[in-house]
Structures are given as structure tokens and as C-alpha cells.
C-alpha positions in Angstrom: -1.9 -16.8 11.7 1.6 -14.9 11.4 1.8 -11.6 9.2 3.7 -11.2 6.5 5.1 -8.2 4.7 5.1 -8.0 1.0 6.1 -5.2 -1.1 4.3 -2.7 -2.8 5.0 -1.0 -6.0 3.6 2.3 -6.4 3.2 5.4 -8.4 2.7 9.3 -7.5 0.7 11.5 -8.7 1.8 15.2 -9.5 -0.9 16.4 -6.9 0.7 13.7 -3.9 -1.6 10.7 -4.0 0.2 7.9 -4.1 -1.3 5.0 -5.9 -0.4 1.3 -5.5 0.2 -0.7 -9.0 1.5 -4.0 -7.9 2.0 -6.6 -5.1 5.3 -8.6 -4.7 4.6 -11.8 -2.4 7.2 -13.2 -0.6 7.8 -16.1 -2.8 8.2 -13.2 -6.1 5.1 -13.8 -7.1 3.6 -10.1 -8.1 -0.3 -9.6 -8.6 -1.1 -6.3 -10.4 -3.7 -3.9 -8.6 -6.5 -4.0 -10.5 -9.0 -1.7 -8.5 -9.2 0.1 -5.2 -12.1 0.0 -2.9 -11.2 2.5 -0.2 -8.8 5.3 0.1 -9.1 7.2 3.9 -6.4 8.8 6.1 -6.4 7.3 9.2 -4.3 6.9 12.7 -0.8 5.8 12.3 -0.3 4.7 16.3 3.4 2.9 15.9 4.4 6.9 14.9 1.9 9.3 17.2 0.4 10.8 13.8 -1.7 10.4 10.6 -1.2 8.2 7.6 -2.6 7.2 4.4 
């Protein structure tokens, strides 16, 4: 299986949350985000610090 990076459209909120709203596939497809089921911080080990 290979990864693949797609990109993200997102929105802010005025208190810093960032909240994604859409998907872009790699063939321009785009898939709205309907619903979240988890939001944590957690490890970000490619940077030696914390991420969303």
C-alpha cells in the first residue's frame, strides 16, 4: 500500500480550533466532511513536539 497526500480545506475558529470542511483527492475529487469522530492532541515525532 503507498500513502498518499490529499488536501484539506479547513476553517478556524475565533477561539483556535481548526476544523476540517472538505477533502481534495488526488484526482480533484473533493468529499465534504460530514462529521468528526475524534479530536485529541497527540505526539508530532517528525518535529520533537505536540500536534493536533
Amino acid at each position: 500500500m503507498q500513502k498518499v497526500f490529499v488536501g484539506i480545506a479547513t476553517e478556524w475558529t475565533t477561539d483556535g480550533k481548526i476544523i476540517p470542511t472538505l477533502i481534495r483527492w488526488e484526482d480533484s475529487r473533493k468529499f465534504a466532511v460530514e462529521q468528526m469522530l475524534d479530536v485529541h492532541q497527540t505526539a508530532s515525532f517528525k518535529v520533537d513536539g505536540t500536534g493536533i
